[in-house]
C-alpha positions as CSV (number, residue, x, y, z in Angstrom):
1,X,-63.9,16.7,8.0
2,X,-63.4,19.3,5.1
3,X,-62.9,17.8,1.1
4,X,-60.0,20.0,1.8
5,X,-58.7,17.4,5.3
6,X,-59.3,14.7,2.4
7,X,-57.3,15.9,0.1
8,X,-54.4,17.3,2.3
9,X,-54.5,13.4,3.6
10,X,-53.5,12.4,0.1
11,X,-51.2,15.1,-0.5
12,X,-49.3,15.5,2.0
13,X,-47.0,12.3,1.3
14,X,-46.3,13.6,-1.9
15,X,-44.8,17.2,-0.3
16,X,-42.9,15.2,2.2
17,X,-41.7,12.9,-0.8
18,X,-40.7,16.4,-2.6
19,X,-39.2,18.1,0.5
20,X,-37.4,14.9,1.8
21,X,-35.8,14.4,-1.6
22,X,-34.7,17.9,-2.2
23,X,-32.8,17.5,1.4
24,X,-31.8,13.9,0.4
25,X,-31.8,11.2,-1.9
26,X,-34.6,9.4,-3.7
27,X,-34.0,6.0,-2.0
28,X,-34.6,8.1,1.4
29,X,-37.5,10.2,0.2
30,X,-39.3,6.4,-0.8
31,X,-38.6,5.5,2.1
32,X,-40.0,8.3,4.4
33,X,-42.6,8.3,1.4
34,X,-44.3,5.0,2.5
35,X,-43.8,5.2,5.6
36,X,-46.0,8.5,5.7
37,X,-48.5,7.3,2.9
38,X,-49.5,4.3,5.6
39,X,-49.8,6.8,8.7
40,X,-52.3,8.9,6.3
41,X,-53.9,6.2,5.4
42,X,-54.5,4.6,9.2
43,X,-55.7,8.7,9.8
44,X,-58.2,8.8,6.8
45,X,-59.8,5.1,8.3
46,X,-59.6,6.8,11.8
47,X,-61.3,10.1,10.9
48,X,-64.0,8.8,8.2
49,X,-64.1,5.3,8.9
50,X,-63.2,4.2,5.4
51,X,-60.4,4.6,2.8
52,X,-61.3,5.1,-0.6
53,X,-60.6,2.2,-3.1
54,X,-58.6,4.4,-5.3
55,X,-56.6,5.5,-1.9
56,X,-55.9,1.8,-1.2
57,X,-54.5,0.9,-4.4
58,X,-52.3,3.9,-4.7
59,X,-51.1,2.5,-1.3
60,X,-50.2,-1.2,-2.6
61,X,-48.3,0.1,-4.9
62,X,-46.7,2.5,-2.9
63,X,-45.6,0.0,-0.6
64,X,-44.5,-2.9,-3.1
65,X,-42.2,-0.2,-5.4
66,X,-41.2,2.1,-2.9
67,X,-40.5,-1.5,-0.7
68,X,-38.6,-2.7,-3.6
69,X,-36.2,0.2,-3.7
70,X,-35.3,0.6,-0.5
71,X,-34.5,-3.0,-0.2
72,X,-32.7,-3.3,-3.0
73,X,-31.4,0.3,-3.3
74,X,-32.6,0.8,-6.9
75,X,-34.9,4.1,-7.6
76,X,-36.0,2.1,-10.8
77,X,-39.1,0.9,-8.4
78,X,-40.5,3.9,-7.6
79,X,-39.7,5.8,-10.7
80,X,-41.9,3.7,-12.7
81,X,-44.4,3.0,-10.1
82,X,-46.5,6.0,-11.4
83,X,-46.4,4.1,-15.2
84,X,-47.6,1.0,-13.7
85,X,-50.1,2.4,-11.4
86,X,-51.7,4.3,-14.6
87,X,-51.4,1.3,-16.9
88,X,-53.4,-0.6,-14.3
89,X,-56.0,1.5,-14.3
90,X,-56.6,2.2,-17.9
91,X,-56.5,-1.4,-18.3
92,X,-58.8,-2.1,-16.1
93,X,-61.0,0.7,-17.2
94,X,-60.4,-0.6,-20.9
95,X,-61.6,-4.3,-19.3
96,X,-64.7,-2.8,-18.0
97,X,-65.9,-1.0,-20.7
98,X,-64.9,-4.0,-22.6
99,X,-67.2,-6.5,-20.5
100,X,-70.0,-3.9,-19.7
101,X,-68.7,-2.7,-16.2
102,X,-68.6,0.6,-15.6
103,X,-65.8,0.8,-12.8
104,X,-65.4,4.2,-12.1
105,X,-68.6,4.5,-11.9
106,X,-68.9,1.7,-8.7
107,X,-65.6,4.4,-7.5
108,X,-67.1,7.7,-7.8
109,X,-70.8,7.2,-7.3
110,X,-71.0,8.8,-4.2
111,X,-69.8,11.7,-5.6
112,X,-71.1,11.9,-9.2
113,X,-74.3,10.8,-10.4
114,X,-74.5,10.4,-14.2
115,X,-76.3,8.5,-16.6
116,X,-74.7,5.4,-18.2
117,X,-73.8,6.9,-21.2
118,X,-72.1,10.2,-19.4
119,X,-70.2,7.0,-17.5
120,X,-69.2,5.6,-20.4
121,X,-67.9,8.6,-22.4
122,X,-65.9,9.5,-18.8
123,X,-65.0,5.7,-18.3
124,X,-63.4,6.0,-22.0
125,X,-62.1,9.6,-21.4
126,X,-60.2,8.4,-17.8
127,X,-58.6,5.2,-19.4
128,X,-56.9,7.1,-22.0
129,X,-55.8,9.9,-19.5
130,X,-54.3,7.5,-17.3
131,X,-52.3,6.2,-20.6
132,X,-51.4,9.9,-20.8
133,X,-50.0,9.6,-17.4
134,X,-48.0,7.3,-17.7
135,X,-46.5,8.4,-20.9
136,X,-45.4,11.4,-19.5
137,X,-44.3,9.2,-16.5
138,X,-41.9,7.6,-18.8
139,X,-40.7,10.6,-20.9
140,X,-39.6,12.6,-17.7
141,X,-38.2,9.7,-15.9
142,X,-36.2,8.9,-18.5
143,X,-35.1,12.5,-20.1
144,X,-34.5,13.9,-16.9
145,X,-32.8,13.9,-13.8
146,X,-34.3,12.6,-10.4
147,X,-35.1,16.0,-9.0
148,X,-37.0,17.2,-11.6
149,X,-39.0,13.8,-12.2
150,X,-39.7,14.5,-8.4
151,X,-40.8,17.6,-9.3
152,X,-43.1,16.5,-11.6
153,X,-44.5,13.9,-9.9
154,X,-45.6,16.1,-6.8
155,X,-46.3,19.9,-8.6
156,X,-47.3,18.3,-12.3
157,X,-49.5,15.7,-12.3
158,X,-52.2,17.5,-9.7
159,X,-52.7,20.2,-11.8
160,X,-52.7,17.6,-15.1
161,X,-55.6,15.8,-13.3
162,X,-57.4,19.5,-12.0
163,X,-57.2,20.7,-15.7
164,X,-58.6,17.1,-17.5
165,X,-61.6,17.3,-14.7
166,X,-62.1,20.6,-15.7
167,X,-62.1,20.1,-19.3
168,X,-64.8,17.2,-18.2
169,X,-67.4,19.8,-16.9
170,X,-69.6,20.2,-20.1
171,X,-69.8,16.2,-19.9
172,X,-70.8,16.4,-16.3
173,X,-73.4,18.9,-17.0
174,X,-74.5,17.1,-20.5
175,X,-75.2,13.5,-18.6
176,X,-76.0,14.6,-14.4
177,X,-78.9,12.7,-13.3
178,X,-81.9,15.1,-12.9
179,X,-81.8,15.2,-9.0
180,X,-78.3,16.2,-9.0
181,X,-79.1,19.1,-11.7
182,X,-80.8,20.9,-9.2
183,X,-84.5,19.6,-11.3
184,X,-87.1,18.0,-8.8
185,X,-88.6,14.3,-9.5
C-alpha cells in the first residue's frame, strides 16, 4: 500500500470525529471516534503487518480519554487528551536526550537516516513542538467553543505538523547519512 493508504489510515478517524460532531455532540463523536481509531488500527496490522509505535500510543490514549468521557459523560477527557498526549512525548523526548537516547530516532529510522547530531538537533526541535501542541491545545480548548476546538483538532494541527516538517528540511539535508544523499560508499 501507498504512504498515501497510511496516512488516510490515520486520518480518517479524525474526519469522522469532525463530521460526526458537526452532526452531533462531542460525547458521540468520542465515541464513534474510538471506535473507528481501533478498526484502522486492526486494518493497518492487517494490511502491513505492523502498526507504528507512534500509531499505538495515539491509540491508548484514544481509548483511555475518549473511554473516560463516554462513561462518564464529561468531554473534559478528550479535550485535553491532545495536551497530555504532547506532554508525553516531549517529556519523553526531553528524558532521552537527557539520558543519551535518541527516541525518535529508534521511531523514525526506517524512514530517516541522519547522523546523531542531525537526531539530536530534531530530537530537541520535536520536544519543544509537541510543547507547542499542547499549548495551543489548551488555549483553544479553553477560549473556544467545542466546534471550533473540533475544528482545530482535525483541519489545524496537520498542517501545524506539515509546516514544522517542512521548516525541518535544511536540517534533513545538513545531517542525511551519505547513502541516503544520493552519494555512493
Amino acid at each position: 500500500m501507498s504512504q498515501l493508504a497510511r496516512l488516510g489510515l490515520e486520518f480518517i478517524p479524525l474526519v469522522v470525529f469532525f463530521v460526526t460532531n458537526a452532526l452531533s455532540d462531542l460525547v458521540t463523536a468520542t465515541a464513534v471516534f474510538v471506535g473507528v481509531t481501533a478498526v484502522s488500527l486492526v486494518l493497518y496490522r492487517l494490511w502491513y503487518g505492523t502498526v507504528p509505535v507512534v500509531l499505538l500510543i495515539g491509540a491508548v490514549f484514544v481509548g483511555v480519554f475518549g473511554g473516560l468521557t463516554v462513561a462518564l459523560g464529561d468531554e473534559i477527557f478528550i479535550k485535553i487528551r491532545p495536551t497530555v498526549v504532547n506532554v508525553f512525548l516531549a517529556a519523553l523526548l526531553f528524558g532521552g536526550l537527557a539520558t543519551g537516547r535518541l527516541f525518535l530516532k529508534v521511531a523514525l529510522r526506517t524512514s530517516l537516516s541522519l547522523d546523531d547530531e542531525g537526531w539530536r538537533l530534531l530530537t530537541w526541535r520535536f520536544a519543544f513542538f509537541f510543547l507547542f501542541l499542547a499549548g495551543m491545545n489548551e488555549l483553544v480548548w479553553r477560549l473556544f467553543d467545542n466546534d471550533v476546538w473540533v475544528a482545530y483538532k482535525v483541519w489545524g494541527v496537520m498542517p501545524l505538523s506539515l509546516v514544522f516538517t517542512a521548516f525541518q528540511m535544511p536540517l534533513f539535508n545538513r545531517h542525511r547519512l551519505p547513502d541516503q544523499a544520493g552519494e555512493t560508499a
